[in-house]
N, C-alpha and C positions, 0 to 999 in steps of 0.2 A: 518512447514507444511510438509504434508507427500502426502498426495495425492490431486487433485481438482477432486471434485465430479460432474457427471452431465455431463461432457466434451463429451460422447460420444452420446446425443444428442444437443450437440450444445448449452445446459442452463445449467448453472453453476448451481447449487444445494447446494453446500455443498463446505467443506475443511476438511480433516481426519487432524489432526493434531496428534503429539508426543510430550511427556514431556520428552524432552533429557536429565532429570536427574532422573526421576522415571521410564521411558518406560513408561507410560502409552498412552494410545491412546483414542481420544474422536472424536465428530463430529459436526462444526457447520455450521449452516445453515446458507446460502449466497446466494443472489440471483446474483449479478454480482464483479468482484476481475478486480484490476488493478494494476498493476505491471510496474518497471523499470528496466534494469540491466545495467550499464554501461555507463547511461545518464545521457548528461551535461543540464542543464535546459537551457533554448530558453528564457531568462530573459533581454537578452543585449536593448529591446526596451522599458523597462522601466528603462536601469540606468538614474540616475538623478532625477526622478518621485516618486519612491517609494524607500523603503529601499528595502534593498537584503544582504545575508549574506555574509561571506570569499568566499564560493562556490558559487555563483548565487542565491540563492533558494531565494524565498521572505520571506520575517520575518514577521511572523505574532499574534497577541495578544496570551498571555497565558491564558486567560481565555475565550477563545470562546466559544460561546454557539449555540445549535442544534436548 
């Protein structure tokens, strides 16, 4: 990702993205983006309940569906 679109009224619009092996650059349309950087998941109230990986994260089916 190269740029967030939209940001300077406040509604995410869009993401510029780059093909870091072609340069190319496109645009696609998003109406909201959520992001992490450097965070541990908040998972410790469900050990024993549900599975969770080496890292915390929960495991969840491979074939979910929309």
């Amino acid at each position: 990702m190269e740029e967030v679109l939209g940001v300077e009224g406040r509604d995410v619009r869009g993401l510029r993205l780059i093909n870091r092996k072609t340069g190319e650059r496109s645009e696609l349309a998003v109406e909201f983006m959520l992001f992490g950087v450097g965070h541990e998941p908040n998972t410790r109230m469900f050990e024993g309940h549900i599975d969770v990986d080496e890292d915390g994260y929960i495991k969840t089916a491979s074939k979910m569906q929309a």
